[in-house]
N, C-alpha and C positions, 0 to 999 in steps of 0.2 A: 498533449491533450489538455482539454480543459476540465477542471473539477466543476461536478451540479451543484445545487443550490447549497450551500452550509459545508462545502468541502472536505477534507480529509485528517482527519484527526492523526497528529502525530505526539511522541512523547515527548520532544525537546521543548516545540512551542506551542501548543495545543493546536487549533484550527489554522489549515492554511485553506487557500484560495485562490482560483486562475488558471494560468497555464502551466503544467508540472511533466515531468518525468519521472518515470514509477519504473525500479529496479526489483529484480526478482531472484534472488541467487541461494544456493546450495551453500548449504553448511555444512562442516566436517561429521556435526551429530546426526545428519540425516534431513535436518530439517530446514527452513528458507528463512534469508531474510531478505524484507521487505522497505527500501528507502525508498526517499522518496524529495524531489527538489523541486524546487521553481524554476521554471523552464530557462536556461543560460546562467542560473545559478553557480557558486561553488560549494554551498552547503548542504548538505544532504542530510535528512531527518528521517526519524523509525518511524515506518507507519504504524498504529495502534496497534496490539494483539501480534507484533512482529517478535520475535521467530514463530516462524507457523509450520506445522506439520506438513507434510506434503502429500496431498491426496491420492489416492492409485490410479487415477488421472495423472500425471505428473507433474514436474516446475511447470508445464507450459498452461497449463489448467488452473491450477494456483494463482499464476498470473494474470492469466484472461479472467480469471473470477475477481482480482484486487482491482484490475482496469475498468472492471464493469460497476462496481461499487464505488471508486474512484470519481466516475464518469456520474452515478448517481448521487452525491456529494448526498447530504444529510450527514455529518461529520464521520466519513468513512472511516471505519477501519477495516484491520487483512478479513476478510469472509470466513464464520466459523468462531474468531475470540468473540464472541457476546456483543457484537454488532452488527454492523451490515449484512 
């Protein structure tokens, strides 16, 4: 998918840009983390506000909600930390 206008804020290199793949996975404390690459990449970077809670929606909600902020770029981060 492509990130919107100003992209997705991550912690390693701040603003990335383009075409990316955004991972969504269960942690042992209950909670998600959220990476996130340039598409054909081999680096993978936290997206903002990563680890995130997990809504009573579940992982698949959390994720459709980081896709859709992703998709809105303005320097996304996970839905819920003090951004998007």
């Amino acid at each position: 998918m492509a990130t919107g206008p100003g992209g997705a804020m991550t912690d390693e290199v701040g603003v990335i840009t383009g075409d990316v793949t955004v991972v969504t996975a269960p942690q042992p404390d209950g909670r998600a983390a959220v990476r996130i690459q340039y598409l054909g990449a081999e680096e993978w970077y936290t997206l903002t506000g990563s680890p995130a809670a997990v809504p009573p929606g579940g992982l698949k909600a959390l994720h459709d909600a980081v896709v859709r902020a992703v998709r809105y770029g303005s320097e996304a981060v996970v839905p819920g930390a003090g951004g998007s």
